[in-house]
C-alpha positions in Angstrom: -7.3 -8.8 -11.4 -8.8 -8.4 -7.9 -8.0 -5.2 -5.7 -6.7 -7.6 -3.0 -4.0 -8.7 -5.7 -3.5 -5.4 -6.9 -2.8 -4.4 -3.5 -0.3 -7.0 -2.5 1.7 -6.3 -5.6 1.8 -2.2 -5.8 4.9 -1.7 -3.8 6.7 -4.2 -7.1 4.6 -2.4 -9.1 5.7 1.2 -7.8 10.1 -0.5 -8.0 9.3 -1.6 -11.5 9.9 -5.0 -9.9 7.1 -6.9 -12.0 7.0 -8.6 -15.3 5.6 -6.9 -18.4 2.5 -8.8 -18.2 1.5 -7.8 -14.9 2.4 -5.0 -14.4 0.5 -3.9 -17.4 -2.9 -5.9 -16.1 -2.0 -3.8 -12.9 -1.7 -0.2 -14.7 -5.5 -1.3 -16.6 -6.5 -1.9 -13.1 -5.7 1.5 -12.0 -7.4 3.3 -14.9 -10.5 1.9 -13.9 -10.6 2.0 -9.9 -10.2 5.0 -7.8 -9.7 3.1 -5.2 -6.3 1.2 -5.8 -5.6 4.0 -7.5 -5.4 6.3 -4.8 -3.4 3.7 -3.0 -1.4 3.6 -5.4 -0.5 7.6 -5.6 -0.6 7.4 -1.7 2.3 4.6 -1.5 4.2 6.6 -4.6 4.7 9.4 -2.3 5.0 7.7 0.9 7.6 6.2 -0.6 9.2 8.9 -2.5 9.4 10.3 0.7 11.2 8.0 3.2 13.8 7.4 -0.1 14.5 11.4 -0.1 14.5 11.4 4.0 16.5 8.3 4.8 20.5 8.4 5.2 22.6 5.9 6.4 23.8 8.2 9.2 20.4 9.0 10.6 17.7 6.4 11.4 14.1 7.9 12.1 12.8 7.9 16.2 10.7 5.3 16.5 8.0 7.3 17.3 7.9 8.2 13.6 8.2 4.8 12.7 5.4 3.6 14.8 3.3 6.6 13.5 3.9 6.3 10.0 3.2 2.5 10.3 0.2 3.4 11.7 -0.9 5.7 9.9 -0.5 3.2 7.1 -2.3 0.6 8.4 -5.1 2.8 9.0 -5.1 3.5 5.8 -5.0 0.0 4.6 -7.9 -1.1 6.4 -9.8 2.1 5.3 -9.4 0.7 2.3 -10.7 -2.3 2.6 -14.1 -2.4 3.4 -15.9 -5.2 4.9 -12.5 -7.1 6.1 -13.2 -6.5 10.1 -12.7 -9.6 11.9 -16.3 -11.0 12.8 -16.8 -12.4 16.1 -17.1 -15.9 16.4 -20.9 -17.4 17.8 -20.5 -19.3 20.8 -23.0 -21.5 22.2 
């Protein structure tokens, strides 16, 4: 499998969402790149922690919101290296 697939699917991956198959091709993925693999462990606990945090009572600022997002996009892109929109030649 390709990181960019990898990627797209961790979040099922991390729920236990994904069939056997998959998710197994996924977890030999991660044994071999540190990359995806850090994403990975860095989603876990982003998620482990907005699960622990969140109560129906109490919704997050949205200053936090727009932060975390942020800083997950950030992230993201940090991530994926050579995926910066080019600039279109005009004649």
């Amino acid at each position: 499998m390709r990181c960019s697939r990898i990627r797209r699917c961790l979040s099922e991956y991390i729920d236990g969402a994904l069939d056997v198959r998959t998710a197994a091709m996924i977890a030999e993925h991660l044994a071999v790149c540190a990359q995806c693999c850090s994403l990975c462990d860095t989603l876990e606990k982003t998620l482990f922690l907005a699960r622990s945090w969140y109560c129906e009572e109490c919704e997050p600022p949205g200053w936090i919101v727009r932060r975390a997002y942020c800083a997950v996009r950030v992230h993201y892109k940090a991530a994926r290296p050579g995926t910066a929109r080019r600039r279109r030649k005009t004649r």
